[in-house]
Steps between C-alpha positions, in 0.01 A plus 500: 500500500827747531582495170191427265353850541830641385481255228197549326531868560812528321304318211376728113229573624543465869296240709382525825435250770159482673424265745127384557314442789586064497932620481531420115631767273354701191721734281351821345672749288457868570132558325377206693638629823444821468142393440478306848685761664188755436217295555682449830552080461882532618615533832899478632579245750820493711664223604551415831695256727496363867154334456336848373690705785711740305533641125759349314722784324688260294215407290308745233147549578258280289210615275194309568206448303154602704222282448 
């Protein structure tokens, strides 16, 4: 999960990584996620660690897709 976002995003034209509500992954290029973005259907998750405790700042933030 580190380095597929930086992947795909490096890709012509650029994917990104979505992840849906049962943990798979969709990709979406920029009209598709700009489209999700304004009907409000993404949301940024951060990772965390120690059972939920504390925010891991290692890890990017993850878009999710709201149901």
């Amino acid at each position: 999960m580190k380095n597929y976002p930086d992947f795909f995003a490096s890709l012509s034209p650029p994917k990104y990584m979505v992840k849906k509500s049962d943990g798979t992954f969709n990709l979406y290029d920029d009209v598709e996620l700009a489209e999700l973005k304004k009907a409000n259907r993404i949301r940024l998750e951060k990772a965390t660690a120690m059972g939920g405790k504390v925010i891991d700042y290692t890890q990017k933030p993850t878009m999710v897709l709201v149901d």
